[in-house]
N, C-alpha and C positions, 0 to 999 in steps of 0.2 A: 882271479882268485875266487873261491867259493865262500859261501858264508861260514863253513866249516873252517877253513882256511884263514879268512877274517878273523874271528874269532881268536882262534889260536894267536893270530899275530895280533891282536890287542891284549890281548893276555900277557903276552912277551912285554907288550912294549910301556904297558904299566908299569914293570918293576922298571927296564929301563928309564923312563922318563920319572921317576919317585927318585932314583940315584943322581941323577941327572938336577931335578930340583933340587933334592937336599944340600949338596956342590953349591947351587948358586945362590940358594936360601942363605945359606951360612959364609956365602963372601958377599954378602948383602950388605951384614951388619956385622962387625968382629966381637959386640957385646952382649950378641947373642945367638944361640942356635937356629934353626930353621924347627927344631923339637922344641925346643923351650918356646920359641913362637906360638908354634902349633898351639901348646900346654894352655901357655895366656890367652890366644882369642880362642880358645874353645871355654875355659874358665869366664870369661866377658860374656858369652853366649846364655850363659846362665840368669835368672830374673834373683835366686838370691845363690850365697856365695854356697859352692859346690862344696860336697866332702872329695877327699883325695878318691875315693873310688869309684863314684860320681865321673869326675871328671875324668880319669882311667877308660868307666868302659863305652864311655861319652867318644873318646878317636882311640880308642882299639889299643891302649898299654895296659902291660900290667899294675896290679896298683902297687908292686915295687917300683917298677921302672916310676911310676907317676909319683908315687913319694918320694924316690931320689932329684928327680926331676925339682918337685916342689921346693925340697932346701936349699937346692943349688939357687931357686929362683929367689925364694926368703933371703937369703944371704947377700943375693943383689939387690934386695930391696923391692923389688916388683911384687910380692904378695904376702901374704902374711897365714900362718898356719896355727890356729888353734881349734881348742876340744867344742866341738858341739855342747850346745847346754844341754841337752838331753841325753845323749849317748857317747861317754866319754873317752870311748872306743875310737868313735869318728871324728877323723879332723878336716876341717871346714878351713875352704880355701877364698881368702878375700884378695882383691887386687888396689894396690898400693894407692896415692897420688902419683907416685913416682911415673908408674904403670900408664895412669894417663898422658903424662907431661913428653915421657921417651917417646910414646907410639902418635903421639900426636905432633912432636917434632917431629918424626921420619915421615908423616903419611902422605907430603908430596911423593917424594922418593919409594915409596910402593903402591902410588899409583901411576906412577913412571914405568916402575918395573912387572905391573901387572898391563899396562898396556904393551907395553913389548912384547909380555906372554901371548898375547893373545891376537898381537898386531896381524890382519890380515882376515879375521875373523867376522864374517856379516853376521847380524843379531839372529839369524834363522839359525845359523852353525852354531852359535851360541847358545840359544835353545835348543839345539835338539841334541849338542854334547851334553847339555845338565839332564836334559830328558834320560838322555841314557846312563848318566854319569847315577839317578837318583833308583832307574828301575836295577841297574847293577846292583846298587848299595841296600836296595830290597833282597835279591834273590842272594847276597851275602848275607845277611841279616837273615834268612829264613834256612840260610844253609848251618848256620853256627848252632840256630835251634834246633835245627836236626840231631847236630852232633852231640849237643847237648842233652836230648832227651834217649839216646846211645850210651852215651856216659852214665845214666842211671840206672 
């Protein structure tokens, strides 16, 4: 196969292996999504508590989808949604106690399941999947400003 050819077939097999995750993300835990996952440790990743649009274009939702997302998650108790003191407009997303108590009971059991992911893997393929995993998420990232600066 050519690097042309490569290529193409990693292309492909992103979405399949994202479909494929999402499936097992979500018979993971019945109490929550492999999205609403997502949602929380990307909001955790934060040093203070995100606005919903913030953490939107933080893993690539819209900030409806990440506002629907957020009440579902308010509802269950995992974070809390109120107005920025400065800009009333934006709502400021904080993570619960609850939030720590759930994800810290399962973290054997996703590091169980993230060894499985990855079972077979030498720390060289490991580096050099993120190496590639982070210059992709570059030349995505440079591709959207593109399109963005099209759109004006």
């Amino acid at each position: 196969m050519n690097e042309l050819e490569q290529q193409a077939d990693i292309f492909g097999t992103i979405f399949v292996l994202s479909n494929k995750l999402q499936v097992l993300g979500d018979a993971f835990d019945q109490n929550i999504t492999i999205k609403q996952w997502l949602f929380l440790v990307s909001v955790a990743r934060f040093e203070e508590p995100p606005t919903v649009s913030e953490a939107a274009d933080y893993i690539g939702y819209s900030r409806q989808n990440a506002k629907r997302l957020a009440a579902t998650l308010e509802a269950s108790g995992f974070i809390t949604i109120s107005k920025d003191k400065n800009d009333a407009r934006a709502l400021r997303i904080a993570l619960t106690p609850k939030f720590n108590t759930y994800f810290g009971e399962r973290r054997h059991r996703e590091l169980a399941f993230m060894q499985k992911l990855f079972n077979g893997f030498e720390p060289e393929s490991t580096n050099g999947f993120y190496q590639g995993l982070v210059k992709l998420g570059r030349n995505i990232e440079m591709m959207e400003n593109e399109n963005e600066k099209i759109k004006e």
